[in-house]
Steps between C-alpha positions, in 0.01 A plus 500: 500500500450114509109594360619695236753243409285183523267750237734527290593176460107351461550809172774306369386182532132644293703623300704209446188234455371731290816486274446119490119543360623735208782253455273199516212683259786597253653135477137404437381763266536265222284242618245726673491726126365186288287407812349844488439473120326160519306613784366818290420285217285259681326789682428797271311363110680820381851293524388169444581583126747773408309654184457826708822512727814225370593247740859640467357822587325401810832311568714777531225760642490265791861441532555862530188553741693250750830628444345841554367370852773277658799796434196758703539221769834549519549811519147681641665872465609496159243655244451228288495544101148509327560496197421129458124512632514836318533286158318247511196723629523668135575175327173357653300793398648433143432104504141601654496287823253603691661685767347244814653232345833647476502617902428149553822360396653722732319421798538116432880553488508730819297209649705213362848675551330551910377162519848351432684734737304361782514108424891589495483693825276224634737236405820703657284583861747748653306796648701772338442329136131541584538831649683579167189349317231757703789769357496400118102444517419878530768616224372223290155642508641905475721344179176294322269824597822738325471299213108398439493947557731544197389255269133620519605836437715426226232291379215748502727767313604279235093384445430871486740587229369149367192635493578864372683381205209222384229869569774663231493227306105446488436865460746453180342215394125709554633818334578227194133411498342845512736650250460243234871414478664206709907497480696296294300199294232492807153527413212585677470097583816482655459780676175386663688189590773695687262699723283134556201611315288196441466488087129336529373822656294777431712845578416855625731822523428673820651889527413720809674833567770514751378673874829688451842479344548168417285409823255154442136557458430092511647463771625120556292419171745233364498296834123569579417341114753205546325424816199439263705289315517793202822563380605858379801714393542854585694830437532828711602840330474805637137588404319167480496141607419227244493131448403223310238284691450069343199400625225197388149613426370423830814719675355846338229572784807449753738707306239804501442418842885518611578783307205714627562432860894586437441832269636819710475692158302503157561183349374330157466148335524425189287200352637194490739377203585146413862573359818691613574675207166700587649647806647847333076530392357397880721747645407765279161438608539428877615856491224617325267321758693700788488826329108501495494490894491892610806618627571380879274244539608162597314288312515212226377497151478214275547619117227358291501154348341701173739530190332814451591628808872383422501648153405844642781485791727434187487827378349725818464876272315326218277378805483820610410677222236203410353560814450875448351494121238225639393581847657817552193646533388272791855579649442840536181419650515606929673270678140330595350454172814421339531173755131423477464444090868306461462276776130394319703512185750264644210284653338481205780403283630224781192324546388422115336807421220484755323790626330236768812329579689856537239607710521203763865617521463892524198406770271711269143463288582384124357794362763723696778291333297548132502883578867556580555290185322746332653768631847387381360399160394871473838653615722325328283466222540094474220238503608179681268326271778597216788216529722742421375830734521210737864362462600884524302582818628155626889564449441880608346348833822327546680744406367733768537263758874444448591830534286587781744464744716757341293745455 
């Protein structure tokens, strides 16, 4: 009995000294707030000036933090209310402090709040005060580990709905771009501006098909350009994923590069345009580029930098039917034949009307080029000596080639 009493009055008199810390910390909480603050501003460049977070923010963040703490002290059992960490986890997010910087604070308070509860038991020397001390230390560290727990999550849900609504509100501001028709009195310029597009650049429209529903084919592609220093804007719909890529001449190799290595689906480019207003017209033609890739083949297409080319994707049946009153009888040529005489027509026409030149490029003899030139001149009844014969063959050609991939 005399065991069990002399226990129960060591409990007591823990429970008493640690009474007197939570009475001591509270009488100091004052003090030990603006101590806490000064500290943090010395420490952390973040708070050293208070454009991102207010002084009188971090002020009262703090204050609550070590209110929070010495009323856990005095009463371990009690759930504590965490609300307060809760809040300023989401007003963080909002003020974008980086999320390190704002755990920091609380450990230098937990610290600082500790460090003074042991000069005081120090200074007092009974046993039981620092008995009391060994008691608070562990809730101390449960309360600051409670806290830094539901700040960060609070923080990383409030950046993610951060982050969805600026997605929604690019994806706006790209749908504004590709239709032809910002909102309000914003034009194309200050649309660019919104979504960071660098005004000195040369532009691109990118559009792949979707894998499935509204599933990414470029995977990761904004991040994977900006970590080229290339800035782009994109938009997902249900069928196809599309963006506008800024780049500087030298970026264009890189761009191809990126978006080849991300493509999961057909994907085209269209040539590169100098203002936004052109956007509407590069789309038009990006999706041109990806519907001459065969059905379900991943693979990347660049539309060509020829106006011709772009004047026949303006108006795809007239290209059509152009292609069939010129070289519809090489079309309906076998399959063989057929792709034999255009690709020495396109060779031909690419490389400055050259049979020798063509035939470096087909891997052939000259004369073989001269025959299948021949050959075309007699089926389609049109001498590529004759500037005109030749501008008809020549659009026909392109013609052909644009709407290969649909066929």
């Amino acid at each position: 009995m005399g065991d069990r009493s002399r226990t129960d009055g060591t409990g007591r008199a823990r429970r008493a000294a640690l009474a007197g810390l939570v009475a001591w910390a509270g009488q100091q909480l004052p003090e030990l707030i603006d101590d806490v603050c000064a500290a943090v501003c010395e420490r952390i460049d973040l708070y050293r000036e208070d454009d991102v977070v207010p002084r009188d923010d971090l002020h009262r963040s703090i204050a609550l933090n070590l209110r929070f703490m010495i009323s856990g002290l005095g009463d371990p059992h009690v759930t504590p209310d965490l609300a307060a960490p809760s809040e300023t986890g989401r007003r963080r997010a909002h003020q974008r402090a980086p999320l390190p910087e704002v755990l920091q604070v609380y450990r230098i308070g937990c610290s600082m709040l500790f460090d003074a509860l042991v000069v005081h038991a120090r200074h007092d020397g009974r046993p039981d005060t620092m008995d009391a001390l060994m008691d608070a230390a562990s809730t101390l560290w449960r309360l600051a580990d409670e806290q830094a727990l539901v700040l960060t999550e609070a923080y990383r849900a409030a950046t993610a709905e951060l982050m969805a609504v600026q997605q929604r509100r690019r994806s706006a501001l790209v749908e504004a771009l590709f239709t032809g028709r910002p909102a309000g009195e914003a034009g194309p310029w200050e649309v660019g501006k919104l979504l960071g597009l660098p005004l000195d650049s040369k532009l691109v429209v990118v559009a792949a098909e979707t894998c499935g529903l509204a599933e990414e084919s470029l995977i990761g592609v904004e991040r994977l350009l900006a970590e080229r220093g290339i800035v782009s804007a994109w938009q997902l719909t249900p069928t196809t994923q599309a963006g506008i890529v800024a780049m500087r001449d030298e970026q264009s190799a890189t761009v191809l590069e990126v978006i080849r290595a991300a493509a999961g689906a057909r994907t085209g480019m269209s040539p590169s345009y100098v203002s936004l207003t052109e956007t509407p017209r590069a789309l038009h033609l990006a999706r041109t580029a990806l519907a001459e890739i065969p059905a379900g083949k991943a693979d990347v297409r660049v539309f060509s930098p020829s106006p011709l080319a772009a004047l026949i994707a303006h108006d795809p049946d007239e290209g059509r039917r152009l292609a069939q009153q010129v070289l519809g009888a090489v079309v309906d040529l076998p399959a063989e034949d057929r792709d034999a005489l255009l690709d020495t027509l396109d060779a031909f026409l690419h490389h400055g009307g050259s049979a020798d030149r063509a035939a470096r490029i087909l891997h052939c003899h000259p004369n073989t080029v001269r025959y299948r030139l021949n050959r075309i001149r007699e089926l389609t009844g049109r001498s590529l000596n004759e500037p005109l014969a030749l501008a008809e063959l020549a659009t026909a050609a392109q013609a052909v080639r644009l709407n290969a991939g649909r066929s």
